[in-house]
N, CA, C and O atoms as CSV, one atom per row, in Angstrom:
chain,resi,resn,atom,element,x,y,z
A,1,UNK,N,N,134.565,128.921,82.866
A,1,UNK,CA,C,135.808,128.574,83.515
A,1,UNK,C,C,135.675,128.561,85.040
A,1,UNK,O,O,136.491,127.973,85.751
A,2,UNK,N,N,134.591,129.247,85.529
A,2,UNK,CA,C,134.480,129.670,86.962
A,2,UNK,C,C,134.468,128.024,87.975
A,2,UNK,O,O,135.235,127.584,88.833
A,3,UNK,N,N,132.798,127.316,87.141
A,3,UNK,CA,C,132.748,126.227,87.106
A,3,UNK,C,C,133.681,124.927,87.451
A,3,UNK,O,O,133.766,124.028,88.287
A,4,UNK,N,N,134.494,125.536,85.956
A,4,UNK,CA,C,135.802,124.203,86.460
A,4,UNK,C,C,136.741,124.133,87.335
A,4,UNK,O,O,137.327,123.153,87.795
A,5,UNK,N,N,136.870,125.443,87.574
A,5,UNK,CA,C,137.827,126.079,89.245
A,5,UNK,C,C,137.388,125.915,90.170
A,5,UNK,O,O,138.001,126.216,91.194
A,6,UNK,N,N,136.343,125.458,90.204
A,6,UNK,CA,C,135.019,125.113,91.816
A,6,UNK,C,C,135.386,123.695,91.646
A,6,UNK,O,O,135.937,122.971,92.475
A,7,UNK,N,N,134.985,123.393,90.401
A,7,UNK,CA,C,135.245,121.928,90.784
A,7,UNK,C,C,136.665,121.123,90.812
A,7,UNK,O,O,136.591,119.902,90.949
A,8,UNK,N,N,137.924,121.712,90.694
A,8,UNK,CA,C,138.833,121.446,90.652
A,8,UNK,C,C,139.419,121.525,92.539
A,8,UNK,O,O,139.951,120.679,93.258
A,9,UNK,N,N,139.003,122.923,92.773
A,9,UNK,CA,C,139.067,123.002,94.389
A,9,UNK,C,C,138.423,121.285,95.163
A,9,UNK,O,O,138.869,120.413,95.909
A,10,UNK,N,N,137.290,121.541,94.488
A,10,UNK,CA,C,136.677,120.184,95.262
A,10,UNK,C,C,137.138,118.977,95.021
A,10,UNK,O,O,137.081,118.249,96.013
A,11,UNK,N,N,137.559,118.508,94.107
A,11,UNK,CA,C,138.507,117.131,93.908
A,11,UNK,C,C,139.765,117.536,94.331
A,11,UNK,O,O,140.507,116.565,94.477
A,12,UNK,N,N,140.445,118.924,94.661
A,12,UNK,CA,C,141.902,118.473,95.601
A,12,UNK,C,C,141.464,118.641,96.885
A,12,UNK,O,O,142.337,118.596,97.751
A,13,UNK,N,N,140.677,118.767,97.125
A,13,UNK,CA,C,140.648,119.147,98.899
A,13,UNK,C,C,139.763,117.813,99.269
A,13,UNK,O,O,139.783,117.593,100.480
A,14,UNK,N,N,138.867,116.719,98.384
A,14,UNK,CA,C,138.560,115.489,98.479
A,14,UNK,C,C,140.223,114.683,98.377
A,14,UNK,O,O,140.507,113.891,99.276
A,15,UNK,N,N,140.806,114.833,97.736
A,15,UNK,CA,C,141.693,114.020,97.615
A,15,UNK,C,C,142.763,114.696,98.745
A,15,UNK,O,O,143.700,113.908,98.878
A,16,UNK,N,N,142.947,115.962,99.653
A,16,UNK,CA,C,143.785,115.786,100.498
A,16,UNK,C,C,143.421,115.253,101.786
A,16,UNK,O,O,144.110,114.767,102.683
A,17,UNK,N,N,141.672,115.535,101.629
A,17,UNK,CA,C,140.826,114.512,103.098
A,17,UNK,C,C,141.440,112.768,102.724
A,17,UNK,O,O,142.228,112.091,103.384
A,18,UNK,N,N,140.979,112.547,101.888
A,18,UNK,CA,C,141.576,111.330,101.834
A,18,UNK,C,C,142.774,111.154,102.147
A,18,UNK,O,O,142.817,110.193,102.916
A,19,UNK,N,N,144.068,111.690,101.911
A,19,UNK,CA,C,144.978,111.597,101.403
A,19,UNK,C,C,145.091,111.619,103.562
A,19,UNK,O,O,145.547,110.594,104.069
A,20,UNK,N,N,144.741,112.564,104.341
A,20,UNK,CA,C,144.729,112.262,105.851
A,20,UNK,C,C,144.575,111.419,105.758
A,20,UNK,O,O,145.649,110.818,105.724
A,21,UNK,N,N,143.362,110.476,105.627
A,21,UNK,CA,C,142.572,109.720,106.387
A,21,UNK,C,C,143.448,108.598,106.360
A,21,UNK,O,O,143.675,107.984,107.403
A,22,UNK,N,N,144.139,108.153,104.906
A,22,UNK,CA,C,145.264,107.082,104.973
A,22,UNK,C,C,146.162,107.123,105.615
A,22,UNK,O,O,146.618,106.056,106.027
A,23,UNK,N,N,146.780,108.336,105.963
A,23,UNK,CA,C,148.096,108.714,106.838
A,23,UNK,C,C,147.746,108.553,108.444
A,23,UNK,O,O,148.587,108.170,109.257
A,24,UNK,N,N,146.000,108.999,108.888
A,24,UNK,CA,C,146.143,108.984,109.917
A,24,UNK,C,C,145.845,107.721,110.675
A,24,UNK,O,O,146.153,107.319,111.797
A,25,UNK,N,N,145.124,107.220,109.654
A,25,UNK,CA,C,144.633,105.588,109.646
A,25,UNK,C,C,145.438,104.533,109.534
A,25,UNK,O,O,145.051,103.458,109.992
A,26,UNK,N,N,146.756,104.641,108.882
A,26,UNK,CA,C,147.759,103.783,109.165
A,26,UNK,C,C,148.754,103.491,110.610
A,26,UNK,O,O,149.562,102.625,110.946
A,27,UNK,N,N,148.140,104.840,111.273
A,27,UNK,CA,C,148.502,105.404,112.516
A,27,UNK,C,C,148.163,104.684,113.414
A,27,UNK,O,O,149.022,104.225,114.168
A,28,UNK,N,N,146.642,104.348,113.604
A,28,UNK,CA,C,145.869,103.338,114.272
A,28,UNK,C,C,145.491,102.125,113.729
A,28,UNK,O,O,144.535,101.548,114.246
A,29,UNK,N,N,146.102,101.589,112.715
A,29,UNK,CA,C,146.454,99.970,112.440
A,29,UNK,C,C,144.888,99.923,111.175
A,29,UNK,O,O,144.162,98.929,111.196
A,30,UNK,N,N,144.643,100.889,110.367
A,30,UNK,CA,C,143.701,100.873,109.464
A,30,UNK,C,C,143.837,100.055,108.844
A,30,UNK,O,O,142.816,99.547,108.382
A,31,UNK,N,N,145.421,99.356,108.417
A,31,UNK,CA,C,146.037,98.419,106.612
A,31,UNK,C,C,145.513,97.275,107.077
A,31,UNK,O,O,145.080,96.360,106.377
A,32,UNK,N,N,145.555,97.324,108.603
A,32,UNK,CA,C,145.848,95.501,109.145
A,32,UNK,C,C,144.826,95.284,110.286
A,32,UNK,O,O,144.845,95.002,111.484
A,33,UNK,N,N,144.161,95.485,109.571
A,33,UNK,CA,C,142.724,95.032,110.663
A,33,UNK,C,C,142.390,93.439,110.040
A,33,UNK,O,O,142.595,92.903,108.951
A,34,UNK,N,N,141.713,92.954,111.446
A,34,UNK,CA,C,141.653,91.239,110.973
A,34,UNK,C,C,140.303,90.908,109.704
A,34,UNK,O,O,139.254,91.490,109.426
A,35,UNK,N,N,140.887,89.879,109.263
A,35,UNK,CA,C,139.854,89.999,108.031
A,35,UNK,C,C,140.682,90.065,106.709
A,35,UNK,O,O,140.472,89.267,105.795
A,36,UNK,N,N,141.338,90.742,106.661
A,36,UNK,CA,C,142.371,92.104,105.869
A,36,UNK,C,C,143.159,90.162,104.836
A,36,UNK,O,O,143.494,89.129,105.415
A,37,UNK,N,N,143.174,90.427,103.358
A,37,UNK,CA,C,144.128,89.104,102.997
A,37,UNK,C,C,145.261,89.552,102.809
A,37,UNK,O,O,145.392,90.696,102.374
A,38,UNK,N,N,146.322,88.774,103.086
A,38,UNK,CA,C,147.609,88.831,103.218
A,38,UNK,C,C,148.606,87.555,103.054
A,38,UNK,O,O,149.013,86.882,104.001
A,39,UNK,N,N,148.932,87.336,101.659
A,39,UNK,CA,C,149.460,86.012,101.045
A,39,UNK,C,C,151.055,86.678,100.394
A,39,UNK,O,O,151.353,87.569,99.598
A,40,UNK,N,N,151.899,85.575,101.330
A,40,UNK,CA,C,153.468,85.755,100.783
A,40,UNK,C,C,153.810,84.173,100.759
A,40,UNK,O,O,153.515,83.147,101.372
A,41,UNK,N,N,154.812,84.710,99.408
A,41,UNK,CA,C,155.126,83.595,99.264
A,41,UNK,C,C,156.736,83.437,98.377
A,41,UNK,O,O,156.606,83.638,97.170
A,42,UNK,N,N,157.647,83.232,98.661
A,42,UNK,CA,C,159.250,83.594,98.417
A,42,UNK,C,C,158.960,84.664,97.889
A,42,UNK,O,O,158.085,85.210,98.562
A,43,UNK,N,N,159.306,85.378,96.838
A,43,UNK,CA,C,159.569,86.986,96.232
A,43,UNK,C,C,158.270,86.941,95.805
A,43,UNK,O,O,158.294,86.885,94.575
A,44,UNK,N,N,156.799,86.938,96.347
A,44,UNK,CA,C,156.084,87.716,96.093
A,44,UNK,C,C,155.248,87.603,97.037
A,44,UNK,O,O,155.054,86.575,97.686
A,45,UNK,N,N,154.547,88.942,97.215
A,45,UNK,CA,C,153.542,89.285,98.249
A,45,UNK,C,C,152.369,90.004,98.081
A,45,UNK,O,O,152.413,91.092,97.506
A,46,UNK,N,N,151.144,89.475,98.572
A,46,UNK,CA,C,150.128,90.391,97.744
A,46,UNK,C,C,149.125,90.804,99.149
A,46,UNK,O,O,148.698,89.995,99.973
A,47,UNK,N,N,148.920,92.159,99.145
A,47,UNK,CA,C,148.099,92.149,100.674
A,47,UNK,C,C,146.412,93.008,99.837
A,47,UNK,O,O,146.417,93.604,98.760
A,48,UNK,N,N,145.545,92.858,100.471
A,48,UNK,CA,C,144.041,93.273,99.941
A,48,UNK,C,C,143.535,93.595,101.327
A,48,UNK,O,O,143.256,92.606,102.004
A,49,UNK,N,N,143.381,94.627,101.815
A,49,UNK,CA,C,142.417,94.941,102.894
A,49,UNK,C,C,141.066,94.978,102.928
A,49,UNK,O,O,140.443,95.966,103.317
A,50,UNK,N,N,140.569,93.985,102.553
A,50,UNK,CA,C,139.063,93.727,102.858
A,50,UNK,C,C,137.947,94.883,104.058
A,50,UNK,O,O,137.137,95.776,103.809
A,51,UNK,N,N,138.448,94.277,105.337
A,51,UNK,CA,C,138.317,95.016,106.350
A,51,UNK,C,C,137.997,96.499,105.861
A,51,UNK,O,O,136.997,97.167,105.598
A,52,UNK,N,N,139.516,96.672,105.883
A,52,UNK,CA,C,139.645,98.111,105.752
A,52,UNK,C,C,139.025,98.862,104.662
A,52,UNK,O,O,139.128,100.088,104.702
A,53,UNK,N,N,138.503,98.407,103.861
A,53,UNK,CA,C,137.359,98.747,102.561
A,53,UNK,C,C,136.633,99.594,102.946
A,53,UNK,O,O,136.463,100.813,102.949
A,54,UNK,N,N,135.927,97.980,103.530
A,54,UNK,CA,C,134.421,98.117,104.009
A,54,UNK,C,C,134.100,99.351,105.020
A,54,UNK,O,O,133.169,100.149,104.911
A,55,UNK,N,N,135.268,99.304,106.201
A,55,UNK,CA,C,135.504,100.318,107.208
A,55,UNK,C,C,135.471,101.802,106.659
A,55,UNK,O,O,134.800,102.588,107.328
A,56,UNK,N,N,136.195,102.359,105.371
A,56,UNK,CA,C,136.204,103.246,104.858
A,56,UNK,C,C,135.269,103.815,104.244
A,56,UNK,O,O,135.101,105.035,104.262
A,57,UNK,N,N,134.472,102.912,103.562
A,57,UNK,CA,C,133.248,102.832,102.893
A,57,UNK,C,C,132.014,103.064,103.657
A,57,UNK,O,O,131.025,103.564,103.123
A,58,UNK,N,N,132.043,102.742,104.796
A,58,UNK,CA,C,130.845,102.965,105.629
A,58,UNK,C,C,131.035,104.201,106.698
A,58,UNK,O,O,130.130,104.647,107.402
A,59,UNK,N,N,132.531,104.708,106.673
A,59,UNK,CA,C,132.730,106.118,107.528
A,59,UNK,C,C,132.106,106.943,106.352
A,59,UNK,O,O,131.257,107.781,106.655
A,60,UNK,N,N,132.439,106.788,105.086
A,60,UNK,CA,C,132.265,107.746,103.866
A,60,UNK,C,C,130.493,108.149,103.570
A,60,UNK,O,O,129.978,109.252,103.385
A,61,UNK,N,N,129.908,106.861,103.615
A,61,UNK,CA,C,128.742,106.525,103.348
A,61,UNK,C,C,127.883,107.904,104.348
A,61,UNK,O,O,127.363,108.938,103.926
A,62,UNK,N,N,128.024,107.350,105.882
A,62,UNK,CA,C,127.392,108.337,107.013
A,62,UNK,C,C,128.220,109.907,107.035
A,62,UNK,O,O,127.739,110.711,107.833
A,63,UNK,N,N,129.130,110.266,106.412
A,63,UNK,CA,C,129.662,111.468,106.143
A,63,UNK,C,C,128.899,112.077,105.618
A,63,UNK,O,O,128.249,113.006,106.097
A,64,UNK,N,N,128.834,111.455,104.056
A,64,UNK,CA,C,128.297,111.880,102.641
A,64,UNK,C,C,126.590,112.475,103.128
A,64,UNK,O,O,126.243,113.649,102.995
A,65,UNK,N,N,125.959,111.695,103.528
A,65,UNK,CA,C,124.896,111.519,104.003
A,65,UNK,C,C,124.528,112.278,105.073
A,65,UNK,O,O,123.304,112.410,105.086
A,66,UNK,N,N,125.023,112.782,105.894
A,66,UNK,CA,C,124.903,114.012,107.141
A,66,UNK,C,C,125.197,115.201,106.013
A,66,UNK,O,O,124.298,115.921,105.580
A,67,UNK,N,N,126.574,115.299,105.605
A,67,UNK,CA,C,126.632,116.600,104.645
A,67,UNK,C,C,125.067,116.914,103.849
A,67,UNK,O,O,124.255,117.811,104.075
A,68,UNK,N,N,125.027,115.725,102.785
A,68,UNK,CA,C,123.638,116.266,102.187
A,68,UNK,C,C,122.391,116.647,103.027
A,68,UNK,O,O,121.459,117.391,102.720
A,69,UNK,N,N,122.577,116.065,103.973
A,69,UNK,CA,C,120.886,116.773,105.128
A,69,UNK,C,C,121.312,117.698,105.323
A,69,UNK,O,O,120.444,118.570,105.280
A,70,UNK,N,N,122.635,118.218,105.626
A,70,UNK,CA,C,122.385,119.326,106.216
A,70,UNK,C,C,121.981,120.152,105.175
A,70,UNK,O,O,121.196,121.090,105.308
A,71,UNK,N,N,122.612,119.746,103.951
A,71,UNK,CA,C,122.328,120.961,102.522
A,71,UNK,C,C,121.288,121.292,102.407
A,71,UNK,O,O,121.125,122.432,101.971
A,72,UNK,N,N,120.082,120.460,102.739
A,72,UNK,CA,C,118.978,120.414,102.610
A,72,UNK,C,C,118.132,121.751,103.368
A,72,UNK,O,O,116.905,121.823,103.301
């Protein structure tokens, strides 16, 4: 049980880093960076942040990656 309480800590405290990073990132225009698709059209609207993916994906990438060296 110890196990699953370690790892339960670690998926909410991953999901409240995240859970910043959207809040603080919407702050500094994270949704709507250029690139980003964004199609309306009378009652419907569909937005896909491309951009902002990739952007997230590659802060995560060099995070992930410093953490494990240092583990090392």
């Amino acid at each position: 049980m110890g196990d699953i309480g370690k790892l339960l800590l670690v998926v909410g405290l991953a999901l409240a880093v995240i859970g910043a990073v959207f809040v603080v990132g919407s702050r500094f225009g994270l949704g709507h960076l250029p690139g980003d698709i964004s199609v309306s059209s009378g009652n419907f609207s569909f937005f896909f942040p491309v951009v902002a993916c990739i952007v997230v994906s590659i802060v995560l990438t060099i995070v992930i990656n410093v953490i494990l060296r240092l583990r090392q």
